[in-house]
C-alpha positions as CSV (number, residue, x, y, z in Angstrom):
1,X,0.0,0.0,0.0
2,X,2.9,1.9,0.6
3,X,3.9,2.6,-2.4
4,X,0.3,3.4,-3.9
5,X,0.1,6.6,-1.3
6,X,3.6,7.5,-2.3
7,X,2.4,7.8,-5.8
8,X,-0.6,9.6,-5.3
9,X,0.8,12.0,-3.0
10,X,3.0,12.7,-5.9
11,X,0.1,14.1,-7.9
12,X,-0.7,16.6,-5.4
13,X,1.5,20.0,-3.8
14,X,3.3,19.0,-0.7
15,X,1.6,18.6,2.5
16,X,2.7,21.5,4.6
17,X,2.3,22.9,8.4
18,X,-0.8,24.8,7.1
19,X,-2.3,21.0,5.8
20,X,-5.2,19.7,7.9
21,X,-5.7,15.9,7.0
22,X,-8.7,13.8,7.2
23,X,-7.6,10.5,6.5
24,X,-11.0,9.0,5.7
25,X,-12.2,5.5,6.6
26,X,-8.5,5.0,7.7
27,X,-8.1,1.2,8.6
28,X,-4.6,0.9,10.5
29,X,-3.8,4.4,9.7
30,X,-1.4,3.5,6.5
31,X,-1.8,7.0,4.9
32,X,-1.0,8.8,7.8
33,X,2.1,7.0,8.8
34,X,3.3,7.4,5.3
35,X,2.9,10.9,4.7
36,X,4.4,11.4,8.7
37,X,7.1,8.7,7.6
38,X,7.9,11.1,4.7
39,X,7.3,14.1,6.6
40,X,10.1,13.5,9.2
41,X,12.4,12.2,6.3
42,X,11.9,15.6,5.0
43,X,12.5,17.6,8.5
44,X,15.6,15.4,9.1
45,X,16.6,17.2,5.5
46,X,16.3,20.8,5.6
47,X,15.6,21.0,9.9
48,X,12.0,22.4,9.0
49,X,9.8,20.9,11.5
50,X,6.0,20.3,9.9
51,X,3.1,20.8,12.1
52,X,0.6,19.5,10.0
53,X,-2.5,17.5,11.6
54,X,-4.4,14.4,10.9
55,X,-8.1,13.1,12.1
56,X,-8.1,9.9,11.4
57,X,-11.4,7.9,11.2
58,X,-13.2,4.5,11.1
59,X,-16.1,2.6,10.8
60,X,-14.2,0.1,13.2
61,X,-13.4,0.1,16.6
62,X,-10.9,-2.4,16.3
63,X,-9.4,-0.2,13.2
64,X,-9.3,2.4,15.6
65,X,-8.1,1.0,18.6
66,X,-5.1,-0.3,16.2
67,X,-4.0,3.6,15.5
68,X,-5.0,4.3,18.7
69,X,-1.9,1.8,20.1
70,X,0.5,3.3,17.2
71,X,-0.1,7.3,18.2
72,X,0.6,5.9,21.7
73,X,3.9,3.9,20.4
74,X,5.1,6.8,17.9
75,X,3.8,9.8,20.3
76,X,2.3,11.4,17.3
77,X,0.4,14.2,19.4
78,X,-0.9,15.9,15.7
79,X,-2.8,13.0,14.7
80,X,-6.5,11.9,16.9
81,X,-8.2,8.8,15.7
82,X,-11.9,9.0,15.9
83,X,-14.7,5.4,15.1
84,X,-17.0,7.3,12.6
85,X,-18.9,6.6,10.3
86,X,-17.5,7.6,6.6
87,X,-21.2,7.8,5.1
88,X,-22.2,10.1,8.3
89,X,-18.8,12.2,9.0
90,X,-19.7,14.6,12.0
91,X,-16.7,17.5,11.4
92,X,-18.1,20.7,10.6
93,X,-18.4,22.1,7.0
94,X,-14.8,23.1,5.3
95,X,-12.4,21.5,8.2
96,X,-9.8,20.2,6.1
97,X,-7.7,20.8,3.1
98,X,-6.8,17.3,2.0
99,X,-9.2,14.0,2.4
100,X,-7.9,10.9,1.8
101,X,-9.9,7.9,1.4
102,X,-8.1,4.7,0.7
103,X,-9.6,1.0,-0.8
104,X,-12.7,2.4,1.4
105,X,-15.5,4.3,-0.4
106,X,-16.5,1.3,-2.2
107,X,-17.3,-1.0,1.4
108,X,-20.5,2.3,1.8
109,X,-23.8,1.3,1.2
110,X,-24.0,4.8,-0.3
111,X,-21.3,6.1,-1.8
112,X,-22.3,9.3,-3.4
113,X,-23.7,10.5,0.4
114,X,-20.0,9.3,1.4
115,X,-18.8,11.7,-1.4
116,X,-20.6,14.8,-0.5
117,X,-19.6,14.4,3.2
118,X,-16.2,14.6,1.8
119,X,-17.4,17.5,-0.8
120,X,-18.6,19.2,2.5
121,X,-16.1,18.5,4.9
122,X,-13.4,20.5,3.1
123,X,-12.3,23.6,2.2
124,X,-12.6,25.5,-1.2
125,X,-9.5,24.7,-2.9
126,X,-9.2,21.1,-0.8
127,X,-8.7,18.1,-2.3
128,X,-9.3,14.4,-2.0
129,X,-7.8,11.6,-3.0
130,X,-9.9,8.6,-3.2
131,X,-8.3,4.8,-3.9
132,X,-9.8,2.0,-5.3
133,X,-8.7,-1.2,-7.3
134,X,-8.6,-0.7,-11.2
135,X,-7.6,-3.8,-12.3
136,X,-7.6,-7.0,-9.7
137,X,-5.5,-9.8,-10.8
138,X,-7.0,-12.8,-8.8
139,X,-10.5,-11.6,-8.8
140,X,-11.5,-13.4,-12.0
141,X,-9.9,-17.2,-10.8
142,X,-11.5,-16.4,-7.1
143,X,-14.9,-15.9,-8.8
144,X,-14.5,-19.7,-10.6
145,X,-13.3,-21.5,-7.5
146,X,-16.6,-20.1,-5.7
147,X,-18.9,-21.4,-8.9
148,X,-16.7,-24.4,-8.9
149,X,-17.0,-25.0,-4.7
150,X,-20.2,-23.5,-4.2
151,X,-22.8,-23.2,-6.9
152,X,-25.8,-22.8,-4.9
153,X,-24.1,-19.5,-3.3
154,X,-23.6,-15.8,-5.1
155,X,-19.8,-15.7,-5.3
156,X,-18.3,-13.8,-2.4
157,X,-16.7,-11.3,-4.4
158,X,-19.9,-9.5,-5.4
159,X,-19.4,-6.9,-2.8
160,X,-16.9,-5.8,-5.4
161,X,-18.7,-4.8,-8.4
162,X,-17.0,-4.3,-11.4
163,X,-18.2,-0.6,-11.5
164,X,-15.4,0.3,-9.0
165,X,-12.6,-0.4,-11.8
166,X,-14.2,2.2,-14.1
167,X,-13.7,5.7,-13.8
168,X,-16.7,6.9,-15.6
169,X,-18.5,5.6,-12.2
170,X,-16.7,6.6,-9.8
171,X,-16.2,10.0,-11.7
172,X,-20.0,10.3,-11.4
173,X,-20.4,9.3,-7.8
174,X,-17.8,12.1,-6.7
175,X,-19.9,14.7,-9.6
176,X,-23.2,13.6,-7.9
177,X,-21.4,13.9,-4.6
178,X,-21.0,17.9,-5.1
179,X,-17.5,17.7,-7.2
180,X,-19.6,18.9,-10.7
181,X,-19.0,21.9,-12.7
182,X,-18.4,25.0,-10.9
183,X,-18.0,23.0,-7.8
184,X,-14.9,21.0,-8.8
185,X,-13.3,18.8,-10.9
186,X,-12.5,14.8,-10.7
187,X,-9.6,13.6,-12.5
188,X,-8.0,9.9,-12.6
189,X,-4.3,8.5,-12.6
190,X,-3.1,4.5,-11.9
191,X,-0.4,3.1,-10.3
192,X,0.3,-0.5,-11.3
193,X,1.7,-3.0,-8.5
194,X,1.6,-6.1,-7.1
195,X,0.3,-8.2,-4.1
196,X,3.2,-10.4,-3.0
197,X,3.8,-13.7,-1.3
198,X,6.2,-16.7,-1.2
199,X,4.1,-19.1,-2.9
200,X,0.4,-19.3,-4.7
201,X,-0.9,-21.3,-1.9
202,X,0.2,-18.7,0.7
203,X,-2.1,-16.2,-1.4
204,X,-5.0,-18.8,-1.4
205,X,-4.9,-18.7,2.3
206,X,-4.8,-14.7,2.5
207,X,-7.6,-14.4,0.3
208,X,-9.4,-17.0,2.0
209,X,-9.1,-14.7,5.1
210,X,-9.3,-11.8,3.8
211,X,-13.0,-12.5,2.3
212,X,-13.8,-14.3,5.1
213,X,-15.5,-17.1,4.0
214,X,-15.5,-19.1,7.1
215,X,-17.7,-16.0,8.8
216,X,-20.0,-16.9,5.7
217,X,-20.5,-20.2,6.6
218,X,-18.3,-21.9,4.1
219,X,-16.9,-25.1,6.2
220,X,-13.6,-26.6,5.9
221,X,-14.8,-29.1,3.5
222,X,-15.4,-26.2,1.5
223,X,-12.1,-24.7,1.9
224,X,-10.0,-27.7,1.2
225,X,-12.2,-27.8,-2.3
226,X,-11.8,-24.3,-2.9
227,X,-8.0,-23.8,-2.5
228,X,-7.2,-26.7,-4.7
229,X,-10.0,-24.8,-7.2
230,X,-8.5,-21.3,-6.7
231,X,-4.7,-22.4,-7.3
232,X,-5.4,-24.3,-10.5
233,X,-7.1,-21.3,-11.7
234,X,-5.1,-18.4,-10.6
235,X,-2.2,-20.7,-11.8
236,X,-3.3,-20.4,-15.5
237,X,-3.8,-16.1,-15.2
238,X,-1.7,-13.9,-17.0
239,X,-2.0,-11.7,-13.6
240,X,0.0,-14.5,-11.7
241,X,3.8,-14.4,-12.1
242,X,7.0,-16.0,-10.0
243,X,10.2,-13.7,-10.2
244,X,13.7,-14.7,-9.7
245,X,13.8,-14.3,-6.2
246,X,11.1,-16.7,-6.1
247,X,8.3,-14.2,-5.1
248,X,5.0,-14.9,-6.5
249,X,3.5,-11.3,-7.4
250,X,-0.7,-11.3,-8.5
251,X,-0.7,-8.5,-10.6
252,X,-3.2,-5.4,-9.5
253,X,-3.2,-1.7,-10.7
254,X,-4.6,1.3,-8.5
255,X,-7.3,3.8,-9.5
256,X,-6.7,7.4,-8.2
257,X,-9.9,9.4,-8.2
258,X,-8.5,13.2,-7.5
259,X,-11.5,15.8,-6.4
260,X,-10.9,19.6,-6.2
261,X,-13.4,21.3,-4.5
262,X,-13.7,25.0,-6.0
């Protein structure tokens, strides 16, 4: 993930001790300990200290609690980590000048009312930065093992819809969302990577997690019929490569949606 904030942080002016980040639907706080990781990389440079500050927020508790125990660890006193709701943000109108939303817009059961919270919650001339997956290498051989285990079951990767990989949609949920006309503008950029492991079957296993199809009451039966289903096919994808050192990469590419609220 690191390198996916690096690059779209590069699309953007540098954060400075006027920025006032809302890194939005946060997880484990990854942006923010990238951009502070970078910050102090900088200070350690040219001995000018950045005061910037971060709200960090979450859905989940246990996300929070998470960034809760790093702030503690890393005593970053600028950043507060906050469970809220992404769909119902409770800052006050134009509160920040930089939203970042990373692989989270597209878990909201509404995601244009999740757009025009961001729209709302910052400041004219602000700008987000929202992440989701443009191209997802094992998506189409998880898809077949689930037909191939479970037929009687929707496949558990249909909370992803394919319309999250196409920037005409999410273009028009961040125009609906108040980013339209003489209210902003919405442009796009990709960074390709890769998810990495030691071995196929130590991807199977993440993925298996990951999705949690035990917590969908898939039993082990299931799972043993699955993996052997899920290697065979991600095997046989183009998006599946070993390199030299051995490293089995599943190739993915990042969508960049970046807003400008006039």
């Amino acid at each position: 993930m690191v390198p996916i904030v690096n690059h779209f942080l590069s699309l953007i002016p540098p954060l400075d001790s006027s920025s006032i980040v809302h890194d939005n639907a946060c997880g484990t706080g990854i942006v923010t300990q990238t951009i502070i990781a970078n910050m102090e990389l900088k200070t350690s440079q040219d001995d000018q200290p950045s005061n910037l500050t971060f709200h960090c927020t979450d859905f989940s508790p246990d996300m929070i609690d998470k960034l809760s125990a790093k702030i503690q660890k890393f005593g970053w006193n600028n950043v507060t980590a906050t469970v809220m709701d992404a769909s119902q943000l409770t800052f006050d109108d134009e509160s920040f000048t930089h939203s970042f939303t990373n692989f989270g817009l597209f878990f909201l059961p509404d995601p244009v009312q999740g757009a025009s919270h961001i729209f709302r919650t910052l400041k004219h001339g602000g700008i987000s930065i929202s992440t989701t997956w443009g191209k997802v290498g094992y998506l189409a051989s998880m898809r077949k093992a689930d037909e191939l285990t479970r037929p009687d079951l929707p496949s558990i990767t249909d909370t992803f819809t394919d319309n999250w990989t196409q920037e005409s949609f999410i273009g028009s949920v961040f125009e609906d969302g108040g980013f339209a006309g003489s209210h902003g503008i919405v442009t796009f950029d990709r960074c390709e990577t890769s998810l990495q492991a030691n071995s196929i079957e130590e991807h199977t296993h993440s993925f298996w997690t990951l999705f949690g199809y035990s917590d969908k009451g898939w039993t082990e039966d299931d799972k043993k019929k699955w993996v052997a289903a899920f290697v065979e096919e991600l095997s046989k994808s183009d998006d599946c490569y070993t390199d030299t050192a051995g490293i089995c990469h599943v190739r993915m590419s990042a969508l960049i949606c970046k807003a400008v609220k006039f």
